[in-house]
Structures are given as structure tokens and as C-alpha cells.
N, C-alpha and C positions, 0 to 999 in steps of 0.2 A: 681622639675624640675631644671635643669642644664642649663646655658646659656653658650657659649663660640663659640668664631671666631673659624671659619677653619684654616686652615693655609696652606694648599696644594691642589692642582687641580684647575679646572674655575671657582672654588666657594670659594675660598682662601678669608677673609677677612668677607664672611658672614657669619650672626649670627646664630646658630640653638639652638634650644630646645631639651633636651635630657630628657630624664626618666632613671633615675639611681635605681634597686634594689640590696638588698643584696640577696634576693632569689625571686624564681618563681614557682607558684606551675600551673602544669594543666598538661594537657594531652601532648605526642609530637603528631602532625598529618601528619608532612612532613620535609623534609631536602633538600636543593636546593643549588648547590654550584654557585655561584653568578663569574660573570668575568668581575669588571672593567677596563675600558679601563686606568687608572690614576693607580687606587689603586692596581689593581693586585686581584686574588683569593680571595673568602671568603666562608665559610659554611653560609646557612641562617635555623637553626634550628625552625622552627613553631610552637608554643606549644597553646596551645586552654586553656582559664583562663577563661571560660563561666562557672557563677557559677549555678546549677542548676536552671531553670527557668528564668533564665535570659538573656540577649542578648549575640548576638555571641560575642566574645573578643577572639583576636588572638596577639599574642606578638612574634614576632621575634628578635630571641636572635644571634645575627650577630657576627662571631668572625673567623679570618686571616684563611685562607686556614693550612697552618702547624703550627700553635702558638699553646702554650704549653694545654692553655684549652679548645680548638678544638680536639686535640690528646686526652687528659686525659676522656672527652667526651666519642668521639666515641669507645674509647676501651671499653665501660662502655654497651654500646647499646645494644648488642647483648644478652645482660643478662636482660633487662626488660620485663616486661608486658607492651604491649603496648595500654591495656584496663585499666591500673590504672593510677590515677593521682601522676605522680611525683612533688619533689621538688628540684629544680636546685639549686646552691648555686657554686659561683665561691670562690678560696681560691689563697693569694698570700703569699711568704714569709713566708708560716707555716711549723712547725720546730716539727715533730711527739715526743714524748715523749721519751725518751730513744736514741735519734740519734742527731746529729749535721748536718742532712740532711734539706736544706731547701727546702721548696715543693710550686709548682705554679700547677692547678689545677681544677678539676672540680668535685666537689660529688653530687651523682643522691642520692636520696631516696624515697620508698612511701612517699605521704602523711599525715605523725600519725605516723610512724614509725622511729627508731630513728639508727634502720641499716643501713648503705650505699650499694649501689651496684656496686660489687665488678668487677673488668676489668675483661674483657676475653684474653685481652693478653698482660701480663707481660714481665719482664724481665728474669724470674725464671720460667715461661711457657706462653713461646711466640704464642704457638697455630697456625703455618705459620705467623707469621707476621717476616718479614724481619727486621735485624740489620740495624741501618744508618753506612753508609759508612765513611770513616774518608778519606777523597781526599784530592788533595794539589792546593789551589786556592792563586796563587801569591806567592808561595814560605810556607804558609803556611797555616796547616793543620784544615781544618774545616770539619764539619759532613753535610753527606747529608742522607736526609731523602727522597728521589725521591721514590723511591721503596718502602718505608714503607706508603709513605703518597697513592698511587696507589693500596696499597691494601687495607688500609682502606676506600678509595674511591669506591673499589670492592665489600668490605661488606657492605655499604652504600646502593649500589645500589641492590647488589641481595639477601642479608639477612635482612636487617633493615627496607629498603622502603616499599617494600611486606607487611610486619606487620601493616604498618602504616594507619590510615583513609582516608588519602586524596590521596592514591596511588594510580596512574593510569599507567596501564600495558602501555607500551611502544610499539608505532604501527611499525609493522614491513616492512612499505613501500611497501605492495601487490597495484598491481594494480587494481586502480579504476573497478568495473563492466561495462560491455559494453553489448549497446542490440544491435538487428541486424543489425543497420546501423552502428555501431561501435560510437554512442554518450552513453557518460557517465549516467549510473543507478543512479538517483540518490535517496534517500531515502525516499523520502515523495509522 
């Protein structure tokens, strides 16, 4: 357990307790993109760490709406089994073998298995997912990822979710049933 003061928002100065792993193994069951009023955007991925027979344990692994291992993540998704237990494991600073590339990140794999799984959309096969733009904000030039982070927001919701356990189809605001006198049917 981790202790440490806030330092930003109407909670600045108070203490919290954190839980720090190097990795996470269980199931995912949902993904909810979270909108603070302070913080701004965040993914909140779900993952179910119930070990058989045992009590429910659910671990929410929270991380920035566009930050680099939210991205590295969801590219990653679309290639699971969403009936196996994975192992999450975030990576910073890591510099592959043979390159002077350095890499910040997220790598998925089964549980017991010692392959990663591998993105679905690269730089070398993007698969539709959109380039970030390179715009001129004050004179100078920075990358926007609006459109790239909108589509992975797209696959989120209509390839990824669906697969998931705790997915629930999204109501499509029909009107409530009415009986003769035109009061609400109600179900029971």
C-alpha cells in the first residue's frame, strides 16, 4: 500500500491509499470511460480477480483517456478471448532488443502463457485506425490524436463491449407502453 497527498482538485492536500501492482491477472468484464469534472477523461477497465470459489474481487485498473498505456491497451483488445484469464502488466522506458527505441506501454497475455498479444492496429497495419495529425497550437507544432482516440472509442463500444460479461445492450429510448387510458404499463 502506497500513501501520498493529492495535490490537485477539492481534495488537494488529502491522504489516500493506493494499491500498486506490477501485474493483474483475471478476467476483463467491462470498460467505462469515466468524465471528471477536475481531471478530465479517463478509461476505467474492470477486470474480475475472483479466484475460483472464492468471493467476487473486481480491480479497476484507471488510466488517462489518450495516455500512451490506454492506447497501447486498446489496440491490444480486439485480439482476446474474452473467456480467458489475462495478465496485464504495464511497461515504461523499455528499449526492445536491437533498437534504440524507447517504449511506454501495455502487454496483455493468457494466464501461463508466455506470448503477448499482439495489436490489431499498428503503424505498419493500421487496420482504419486514423494517423494523429501534427497541427500548429501557438506557433508550434504538436500531434493530435482526436480522431484516432474516437475510433478507438468506436471499437470500445461496438466490438469490445459486446464480448464482455457485464455488457449491457444500450436502451434505445422507445416509448414507455401505454394501456387504454394512456398510463404507463408497467412490468410487474
Amino acid at each position: 500500500t502506497i500513501t501520498r497527498a493529492l495535490t490537485m482538485g477539492p481534495n488537494a492536500g488529502k491522504e489516500v491509499h493506493e494499491l500498486h501492482f506490477q501485474t493483474i491477472t483475471g478476467q476483463l468484464v467491462d470498460i467505462r470511460k469515466d468524465i471528471h469534472e477536475t481531471y478530465g477523461a479517463s478509461w476505467e477497465f474492470i477486470i474480475d480477480t475472483t479466484i475460483q470459489g472464492g468471493d467476487s474481487e473486481q480491480i479497476i485498473l484507471k488510466m488517462g483517456y489518450d495516455n500512451g498505456h490506454a492506447k497501447s491497451l486498446i489496440k491490444k483488445l480486439p485480439n482476446i478471448d474474452t473467456e480467458k484469464d489475462l495478465l496485464f502488466k504495464a511497461f515504461d522506458n523499455f528499449t526492445p532488443k536491437g533498437t534504440d527505441k524507447v517504449l511506454n506501454g501495455f502487454s496483455i497475455r493468457y494466464d501461463g502463457e508466455k506470448e503477448t498479444i499482439k495489436p490489431a492496429y499498428t503503424r505498419d497495419e493500421p487496420n482504419g485506425l486514423p494517423e494523429m495529425k501534427v497541427v500548429k497550437v501557438k506557433g508550434k507544432d504538436v500531434f493530435d490524436d482526436h480522431e484516432q482516440m474516437m475510433f478507438l472509442e468506436n471499437i470500445i463500444n461496438t466490438v469490445i463491449k459486446p464480448k464482455l460479461k457485464n455488457f449491457e445492450e444500450p436502451t434505445t429510448g422507445e416509448e414507455p407502453a401505454t394501456d387504454e387510458d394512456g398510463g404507463e404499463v408497467l412490468p410487474f
